[in-house]
C-alpha positions in Angstrom: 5.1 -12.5 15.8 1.6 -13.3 14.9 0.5 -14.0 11.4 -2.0 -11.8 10.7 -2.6 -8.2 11.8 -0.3 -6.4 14.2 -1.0 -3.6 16.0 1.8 -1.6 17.4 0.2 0.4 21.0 3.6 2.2 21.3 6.0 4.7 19.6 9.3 5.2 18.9 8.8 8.8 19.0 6.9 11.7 18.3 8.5 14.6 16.5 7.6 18.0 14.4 8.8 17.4 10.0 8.7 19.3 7.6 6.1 18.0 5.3 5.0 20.4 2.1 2.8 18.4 0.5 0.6 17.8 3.5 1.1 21.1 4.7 -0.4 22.5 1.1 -3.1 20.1 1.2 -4.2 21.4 4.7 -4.4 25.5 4.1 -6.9 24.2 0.7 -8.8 21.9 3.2 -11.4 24.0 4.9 -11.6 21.0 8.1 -8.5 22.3 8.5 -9.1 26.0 8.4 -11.8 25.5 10.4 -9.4 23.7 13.1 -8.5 25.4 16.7 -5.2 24.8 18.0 -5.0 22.2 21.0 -2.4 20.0 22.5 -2.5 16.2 20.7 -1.9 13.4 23.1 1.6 11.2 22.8 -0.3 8.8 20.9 -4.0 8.8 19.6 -3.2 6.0 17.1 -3.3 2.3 17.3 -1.7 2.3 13.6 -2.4 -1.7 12.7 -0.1 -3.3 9.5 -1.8 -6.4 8.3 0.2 -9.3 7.6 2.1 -9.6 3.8 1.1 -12.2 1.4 2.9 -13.5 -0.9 1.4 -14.9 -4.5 3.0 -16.6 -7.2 2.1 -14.6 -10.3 2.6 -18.0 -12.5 0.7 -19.7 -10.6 -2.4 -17.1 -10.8 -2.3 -17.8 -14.4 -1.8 -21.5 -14.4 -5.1 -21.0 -11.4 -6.8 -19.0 -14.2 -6.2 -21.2 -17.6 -4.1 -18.7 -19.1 -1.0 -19.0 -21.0 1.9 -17.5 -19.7 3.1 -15.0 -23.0 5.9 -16.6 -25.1 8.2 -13.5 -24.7 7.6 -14.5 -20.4 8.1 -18.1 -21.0 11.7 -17.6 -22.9 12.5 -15.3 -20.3 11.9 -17.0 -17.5 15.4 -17.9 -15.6 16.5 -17.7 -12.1 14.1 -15.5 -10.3 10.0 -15.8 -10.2 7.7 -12.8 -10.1 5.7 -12.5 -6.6 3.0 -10.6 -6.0 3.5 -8.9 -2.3 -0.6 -8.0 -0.7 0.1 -4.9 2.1 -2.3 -3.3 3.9 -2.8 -0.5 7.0 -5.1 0.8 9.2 -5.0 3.3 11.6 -7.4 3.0 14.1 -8.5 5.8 16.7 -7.5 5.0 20.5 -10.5 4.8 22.8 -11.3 8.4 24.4 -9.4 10.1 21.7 -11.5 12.7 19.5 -11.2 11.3 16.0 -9.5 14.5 14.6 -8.8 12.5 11.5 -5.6 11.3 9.7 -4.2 13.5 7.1 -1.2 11.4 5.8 0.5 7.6 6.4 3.7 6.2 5.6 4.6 2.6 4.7 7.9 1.0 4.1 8.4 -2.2 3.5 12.0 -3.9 3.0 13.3 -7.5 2.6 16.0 -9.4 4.2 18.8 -11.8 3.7 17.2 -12.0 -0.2 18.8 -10.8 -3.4 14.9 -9.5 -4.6 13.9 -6.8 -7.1 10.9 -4.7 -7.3 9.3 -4.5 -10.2 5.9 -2.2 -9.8 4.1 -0.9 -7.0 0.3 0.3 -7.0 -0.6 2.7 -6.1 2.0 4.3 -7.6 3.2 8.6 -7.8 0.3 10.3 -8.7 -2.8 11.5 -7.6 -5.8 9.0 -8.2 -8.7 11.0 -10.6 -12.0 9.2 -9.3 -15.0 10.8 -8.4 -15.5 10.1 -4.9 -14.8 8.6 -1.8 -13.7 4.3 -1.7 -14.2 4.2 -5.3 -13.3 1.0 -7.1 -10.9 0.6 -9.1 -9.0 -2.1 -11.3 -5.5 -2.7 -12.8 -3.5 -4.8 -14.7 -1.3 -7.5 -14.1 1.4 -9.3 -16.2 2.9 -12.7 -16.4 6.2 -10.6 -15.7 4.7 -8.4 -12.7 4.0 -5.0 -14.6 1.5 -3.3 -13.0 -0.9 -1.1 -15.4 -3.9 0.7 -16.0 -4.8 0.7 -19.2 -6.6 3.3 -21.1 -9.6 1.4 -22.5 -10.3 -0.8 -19.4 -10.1 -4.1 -18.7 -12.8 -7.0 -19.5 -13.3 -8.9 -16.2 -13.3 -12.6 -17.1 -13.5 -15.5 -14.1 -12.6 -14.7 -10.8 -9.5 -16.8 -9.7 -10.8 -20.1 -7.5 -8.5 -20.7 -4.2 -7.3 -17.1 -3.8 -8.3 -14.7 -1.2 -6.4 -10.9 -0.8 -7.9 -8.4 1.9 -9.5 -5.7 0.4 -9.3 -7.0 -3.1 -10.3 -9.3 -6.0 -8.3 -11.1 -8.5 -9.4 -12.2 -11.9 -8.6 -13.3 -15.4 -8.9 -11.1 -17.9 -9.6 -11.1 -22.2 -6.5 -8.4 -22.2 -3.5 -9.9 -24.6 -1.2 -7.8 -22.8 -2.5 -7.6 -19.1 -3.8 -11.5 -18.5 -4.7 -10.6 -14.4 -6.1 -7.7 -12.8 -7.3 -6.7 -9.9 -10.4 -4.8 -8.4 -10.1 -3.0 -5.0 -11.0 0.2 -3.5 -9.5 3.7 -2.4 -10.0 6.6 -0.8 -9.1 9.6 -3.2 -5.5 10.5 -2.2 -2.6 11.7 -3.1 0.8 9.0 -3.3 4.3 8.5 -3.2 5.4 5.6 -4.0 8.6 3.4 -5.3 11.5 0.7 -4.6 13.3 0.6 -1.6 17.0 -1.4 -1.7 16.9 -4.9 -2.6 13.1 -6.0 -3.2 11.1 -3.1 -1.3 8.4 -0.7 -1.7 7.8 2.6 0.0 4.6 4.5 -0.1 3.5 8.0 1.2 -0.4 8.4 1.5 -2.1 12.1 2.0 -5.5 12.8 1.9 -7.2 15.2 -0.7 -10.7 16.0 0.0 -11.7 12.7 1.7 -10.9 10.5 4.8 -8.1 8.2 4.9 -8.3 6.8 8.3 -9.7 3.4 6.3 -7.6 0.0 5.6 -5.3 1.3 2.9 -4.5 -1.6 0.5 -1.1 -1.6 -0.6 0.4 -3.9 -3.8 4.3 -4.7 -5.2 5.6 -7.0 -7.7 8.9 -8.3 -7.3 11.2 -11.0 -8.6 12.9 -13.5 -5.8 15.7 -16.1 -6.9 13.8 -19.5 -7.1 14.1 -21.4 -4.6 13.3 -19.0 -1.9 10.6 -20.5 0.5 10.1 -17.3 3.4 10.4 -13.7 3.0 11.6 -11.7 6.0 9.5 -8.5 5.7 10.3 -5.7 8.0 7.7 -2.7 7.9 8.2 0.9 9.2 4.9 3.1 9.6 3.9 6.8 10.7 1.1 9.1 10.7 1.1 12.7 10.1 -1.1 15.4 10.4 -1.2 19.1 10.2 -1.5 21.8 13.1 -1.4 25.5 13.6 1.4 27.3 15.4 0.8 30.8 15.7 0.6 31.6 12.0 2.3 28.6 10.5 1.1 25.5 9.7 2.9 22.8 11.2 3.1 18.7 10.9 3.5 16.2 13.5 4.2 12.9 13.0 3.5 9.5 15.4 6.7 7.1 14.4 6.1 3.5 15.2 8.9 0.9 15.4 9.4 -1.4 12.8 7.5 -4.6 12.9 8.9 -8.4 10.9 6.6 -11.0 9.2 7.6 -13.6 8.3 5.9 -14.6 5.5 5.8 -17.9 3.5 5.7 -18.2 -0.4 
């Protein structure tokens, strides 16, 4: 498998499911009112996962000259907290009309590792910003909470050495939130949460805006030290709304599952 991005030409099948909240979303949307029916080919979607990457969430501190919090420090036993980077893009086949994407799926589990997650952003709610591929910011711990706090979070020094698609990391003044990290979204509505032992799983519908973008994706987890690989496997489908007679309808373009295998 390569190490970077992976773009997966086939499907493992293409089926009708029943999907409320996308369907909801659509009869609001007046693109979709607007919609005729028509006939969508097997597969207008080159849906492209990039690679996981895996950071050490000590080592972003000890990168950025902070102290890891004493109630961390006494803590800290068997396992380490990792920071797991997704990402996905679905791109439009050539010769297909870009009818646009109205909602993505994105699983992520581990194998052969005894992991936990701890957070995922973004996480089960809909995101309030004021317009399209705003930026936003959130919080990391020593521990691997995720947060957005209330009052915002002074940017100190960006961390040296560390590159994440989509994304930057830096230190913080924040007692409680030492990291964070500024990306972009569309406006959208998530799922989001664990999956077995040390996944993540995240539903992604549009709202008023586009969402056929790179989508990035983050997790916290703790792995038993010692672990040098993860084997990621990652499961993907895109869904979007059409009209039968006077129903609305979703379809959705499963793709098989793809491994990385990524190093820590």
């Amino acid at each position: 498998m390569t190490p970077n991005d992976i773009s997966r030409r086939e499907i493992l099948r293409v089926e009708d499911v029943e999907d409320t909240i996308l369907a909801e979303f659509a009869e609001r949307d007046p693109i979709f009112r607007s919609m005729r029916g028509g006939t969508d080919p097997d597969n207008p979607f080159d849906l492209s996962a990039a690679s996981p990457h895996a950071i050490d969430v000590l080592k972003l501190y000890s990168l950025s000259g902070l102290k890891v919090p004493p109630t961390i420090e006494a803590s800290r036993g068997s396992t380490i907290p990792i920071l797991l980077c997704h990402g996905l893009t679905p791109f439009y086949k050539p010769g297909v009309e870009p009818t646009g994407v109205w909602g993505m799926g994105y699983t992520a589990t581990l194998k052969d590792v005894d992991a936990a997650t701890v957070a995922v952003f973004p996480e089960s709610k809909l995101l309030k910003v004021a317009q399209s591929r705003q930026e936003l910011q959130f919080g990391l711990t020593a521990g691997g909470k995720i947060g957005v706090p209330d009052e915002g979070l002074a940017l100190a020094n960006q961390i040296p050495g560390v590159t994440m698609t989509g994304a930057e990391l830096h230190a913080t003044t924040n007692q409680e939130f030492g990291l964070a990290i500024r990306c972009s979204f569309s406006v959208l509505e998530v799922q989001a949460g664990p999956v077995g032992a040390g996944g993540a799983r995240w539903n992604i519908y549009r709202t008023s805006e586009r969402i056929d973008v790179f989508q990035p994706l983050f997790q916290t987890l703790l792995i038993p030290r010692g672990v040098e690989r993860l084997c990621i496997s990652v499961e993907m489908w895109v869904r979007r709304p059409f009209r039968f007679l006077a129903w609305t309808k979703v379809r959705q373009w499963l793709y098989p599952p793809v491994t990385f295998d990524v190093s820590l």
